[in-house]
C-alpha positions, -999 to 999 in steps of 0.1 A, spaced: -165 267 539 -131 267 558 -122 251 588 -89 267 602 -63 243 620 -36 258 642 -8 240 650 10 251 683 49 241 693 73 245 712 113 245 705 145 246 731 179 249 724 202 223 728 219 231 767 196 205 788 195 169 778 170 158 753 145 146 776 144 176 797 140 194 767 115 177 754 93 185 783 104 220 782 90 220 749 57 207 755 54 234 786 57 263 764 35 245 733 10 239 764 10 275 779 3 298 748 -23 268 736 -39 275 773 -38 306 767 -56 308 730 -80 286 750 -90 313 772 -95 334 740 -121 306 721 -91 302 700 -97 264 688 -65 239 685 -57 212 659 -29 201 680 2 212 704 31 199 703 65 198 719 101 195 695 129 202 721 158 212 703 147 197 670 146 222 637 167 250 655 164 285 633 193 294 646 231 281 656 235 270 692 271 279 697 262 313 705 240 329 736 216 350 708 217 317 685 200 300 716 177 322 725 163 324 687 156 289 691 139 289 723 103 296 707 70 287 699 61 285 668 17 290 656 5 277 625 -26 284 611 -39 260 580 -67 269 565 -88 237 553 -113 235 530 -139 217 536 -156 212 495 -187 188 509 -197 216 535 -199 246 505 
């Protein structure tokens, strides 16, 4: 049997300081997990990364925006005593 994991985060660009985007972060990781909450959408964790792992350069206003995201991950886990 499986036992699915999802992984919610957040991600800023690199404007404020990293402190302030840290919280940022966590904000938007905390909103859409909130909000898969309301759909019985179980989380494995939420977390907030500020401007680390940008997808895209920050020297440009689309570059920023690209990195101002949040990111879902869904693992699926196997679970071999449960089968």
């Amino acid at each position: 049997m499986s036992n699915p994991k999802i992984t919610v985060s957040g991600y800023t660009d690199n404007v404020s300081a990293p402190k302030r985007n840290q919280q940022l972060a966590k904000a938007q990781a905390r909103q859409v997990a909130g909000f898969l909450w309301t759909k019985r959408i179980p989380l494995a964790r939420r977390k907030g990364q500020g401007d680390q792992n940008p997808i895209a350069s920050n020297r440009s206003v689309a570059g920023m925006s690209n990195n101002r995201r949040v990111e879902i991950v869904l693992r699926n886990v196997c679970n071999d005593d449960q089968e």
